[in-house]
C-alpha positions in Angstrom: 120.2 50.7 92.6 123.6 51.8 93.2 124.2 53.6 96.6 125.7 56.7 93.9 123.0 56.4 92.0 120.6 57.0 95.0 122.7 59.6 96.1 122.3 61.5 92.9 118.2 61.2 92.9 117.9 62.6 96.4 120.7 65.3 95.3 118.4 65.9 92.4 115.1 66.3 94.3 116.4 68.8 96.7 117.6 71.1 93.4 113.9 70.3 92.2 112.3 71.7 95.4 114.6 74.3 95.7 113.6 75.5 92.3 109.8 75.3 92.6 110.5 77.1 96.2 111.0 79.9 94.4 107.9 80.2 92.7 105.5 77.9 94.9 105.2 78.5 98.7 106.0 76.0 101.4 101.6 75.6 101.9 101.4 75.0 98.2 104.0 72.5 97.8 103.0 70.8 101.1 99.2 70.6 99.2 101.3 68.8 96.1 103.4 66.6 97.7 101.4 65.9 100.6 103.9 66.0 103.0 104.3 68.9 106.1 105.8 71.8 105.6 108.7 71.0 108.5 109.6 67.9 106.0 109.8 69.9 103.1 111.4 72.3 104.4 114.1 70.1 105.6 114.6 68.6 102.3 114.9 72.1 100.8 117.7 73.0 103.2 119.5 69.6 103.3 119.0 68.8 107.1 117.4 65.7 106.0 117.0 63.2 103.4 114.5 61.0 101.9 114.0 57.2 101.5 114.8 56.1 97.9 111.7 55.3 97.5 109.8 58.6 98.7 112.6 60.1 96.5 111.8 58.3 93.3 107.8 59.1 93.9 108.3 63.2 94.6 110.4 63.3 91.5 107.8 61.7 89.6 105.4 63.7 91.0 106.5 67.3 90.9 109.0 67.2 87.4 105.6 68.0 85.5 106.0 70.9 87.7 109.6 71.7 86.5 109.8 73.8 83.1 113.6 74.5 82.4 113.3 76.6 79.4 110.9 78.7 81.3 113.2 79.0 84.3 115.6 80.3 81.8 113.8 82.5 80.3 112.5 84.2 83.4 115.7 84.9 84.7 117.4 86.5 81.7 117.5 90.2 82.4 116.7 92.0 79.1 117.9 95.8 78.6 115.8 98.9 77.0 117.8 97.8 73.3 117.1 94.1 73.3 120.4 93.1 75.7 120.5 90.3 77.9 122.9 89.2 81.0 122.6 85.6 81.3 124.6 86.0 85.2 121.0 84.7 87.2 121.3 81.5 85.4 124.5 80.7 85.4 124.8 81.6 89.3 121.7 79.2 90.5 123.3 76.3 91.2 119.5 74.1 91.5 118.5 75.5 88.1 122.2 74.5 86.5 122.3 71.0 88.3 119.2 70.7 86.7 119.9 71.8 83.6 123.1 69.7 83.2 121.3 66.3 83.6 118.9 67.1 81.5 121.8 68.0 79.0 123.8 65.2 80.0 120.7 63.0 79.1 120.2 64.0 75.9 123.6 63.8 74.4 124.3 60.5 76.3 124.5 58.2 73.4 127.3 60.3 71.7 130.1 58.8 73.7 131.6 62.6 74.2 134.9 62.6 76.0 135.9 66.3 76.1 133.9 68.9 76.7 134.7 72.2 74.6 134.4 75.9 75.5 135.6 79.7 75.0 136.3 82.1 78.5 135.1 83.2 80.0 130.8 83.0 80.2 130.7 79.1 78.9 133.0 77.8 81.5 130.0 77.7 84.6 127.5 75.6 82.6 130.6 73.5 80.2 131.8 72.7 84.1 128.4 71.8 85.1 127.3 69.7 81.8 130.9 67.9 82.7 130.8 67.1 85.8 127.5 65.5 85.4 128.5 63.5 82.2 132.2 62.4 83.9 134.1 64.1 81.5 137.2 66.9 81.3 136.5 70.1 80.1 138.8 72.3 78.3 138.2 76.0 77.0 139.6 78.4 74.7 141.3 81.5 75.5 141.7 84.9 73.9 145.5 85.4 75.0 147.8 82.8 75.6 149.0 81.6 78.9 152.6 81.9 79.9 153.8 78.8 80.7 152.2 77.1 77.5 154.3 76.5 74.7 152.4 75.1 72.0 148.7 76.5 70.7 146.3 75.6 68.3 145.5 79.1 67.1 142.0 80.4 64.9 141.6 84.0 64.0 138.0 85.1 63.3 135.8 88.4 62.4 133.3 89.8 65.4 130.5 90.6 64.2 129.6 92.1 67.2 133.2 94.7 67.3 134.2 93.9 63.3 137.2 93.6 64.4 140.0 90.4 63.9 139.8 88.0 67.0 141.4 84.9 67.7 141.0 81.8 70.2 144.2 80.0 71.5 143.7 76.9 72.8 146.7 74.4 74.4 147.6 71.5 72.1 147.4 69.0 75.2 143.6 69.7 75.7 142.2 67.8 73.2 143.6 64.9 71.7 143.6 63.1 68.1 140.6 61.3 67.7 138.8 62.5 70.7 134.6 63.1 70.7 134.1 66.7 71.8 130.9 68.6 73.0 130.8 72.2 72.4 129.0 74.2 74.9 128.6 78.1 74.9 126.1 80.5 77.4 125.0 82.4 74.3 125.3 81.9 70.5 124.3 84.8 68.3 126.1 84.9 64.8 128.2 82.0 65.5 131.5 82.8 64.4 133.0 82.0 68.0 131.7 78.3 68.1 132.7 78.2 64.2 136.3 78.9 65.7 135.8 76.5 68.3 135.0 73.6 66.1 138.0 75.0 63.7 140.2 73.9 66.9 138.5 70.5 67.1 140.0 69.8 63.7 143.5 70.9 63.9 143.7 68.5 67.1 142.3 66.0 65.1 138.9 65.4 67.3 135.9 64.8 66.1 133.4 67.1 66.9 130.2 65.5 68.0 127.7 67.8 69.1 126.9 71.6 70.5 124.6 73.0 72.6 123.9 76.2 73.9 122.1 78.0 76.8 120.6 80.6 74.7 120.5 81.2 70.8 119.0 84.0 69.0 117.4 83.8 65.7 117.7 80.6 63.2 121.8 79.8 64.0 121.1 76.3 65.6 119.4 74.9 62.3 122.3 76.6 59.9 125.3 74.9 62.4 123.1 71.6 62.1 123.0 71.3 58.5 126.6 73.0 58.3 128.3 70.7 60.2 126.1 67.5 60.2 125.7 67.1 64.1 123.3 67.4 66.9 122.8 71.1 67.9 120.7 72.6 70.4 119.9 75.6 72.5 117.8 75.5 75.9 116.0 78.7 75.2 115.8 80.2 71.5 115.0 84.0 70.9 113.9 86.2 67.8 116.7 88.1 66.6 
């Protein structure tokens, strides 16, 4: 093993018991694992660090412990008419590390190079997703930047306002023939990530491959069979 890639397991076992630390106590985990609480606690606050190979046995002990769609769920503050503020997820940095290798896994064998996404609420888990995967990510705005000269530019219809929007995005973010990634926080209706891969091909990419934090109602399965392409959502909700 690779002295990064050892790095990166103990990195991940800390976000692990950081995460279950905030639903198990230190005397329940120390039951689990086994080990005292002054070791775990250590861990948890990043005084210390494992062995590889204590690392690689505590992750394969306590990820049956580890339920990331419920973790999403349970921090997505809902209103009185149905509303939700995604801001506790996207803030937990454990829960997002997380998140993004388990992401990163799953699209691993699409070869993505560009990570794609609209400001201002996808940018925190597209950064995370990239990072983890090695690639660049690049997102859309809704005004253009002075000091850029040349857009690709989509207008659209809100459902949400009905009113005309539109995404500009630089021409030197993605290039001809790249693979992109779209990643959103929250996909509703799905006419901003329709504009999104509109931008993919008037640069000439080829668009790979979404996924979403949270979806409402049955939009994943219409994007899959509209555009041919893996598309997923960490937590799905009833419209």
């Amino acid at each position: 093993m690779s002295q990064l890639k050892s790095v990166k397991e103990k990195l991940r076992l800390i976000n692990i018991l950081r995460l279950l630390k905030e639903n198990y106590t230190y005397e329940e985990l120390s039951k689990i694992t086994g080990l005292p609480i002054t070791v775990l606690n250590r861990y948890v606050r990043g005084k210390v660090l494992p062995s590889s190979e204590r690392t690689r046995e505590l992750i394969s002990l306590l990820a049956q412990y580890v339920d990331l769609p419920s973790e999403v769920y349970r921090r997505l503050h809902f209103d009185s008419r149905g509303f939700f503020d995604s801001m506790s997820v996207l803030s937990d940095t454990s829960l997002m590390s997380l998140l993004a290798e388990d992401i990163a896994s799953r699209f691993s064998d699409l070869e993505i190079d560009k990570i794609l996404t609209a400001a201002t609420d996808g940018i925190p888990l597209a950064v995370y997703i990239g990072r983890e995967m090695g690639v660049d990510v690049v997102y859309a705005k809704k005004k253009k930047e002075v000091g850029i000269e040349k857009f690709y530019e989509v207008n659209y219809v809100s459902s949400a306002s009905g009113s005309l929007s539109t995404l500009y995005l630089p021409t030197w973010a993605v290039g001809k023939g790249e693979r992109v990634l779209i990643v959103d926080d929250v996909i509703r209706s799905g006419e901003t990530q329709r504009a999104l891969a509109e931008l993919c091909s008037m640069a000439g990419a080829k668009l790979v491959g979404m996924l979403f934090l949270v979806s409402v109602g049955d939009i994943v399965e219409k994007l899959r069979e509209e555009y041919s392409i893996p598309v997923e959502s960490i937590v799905t909700l009833e419209r």
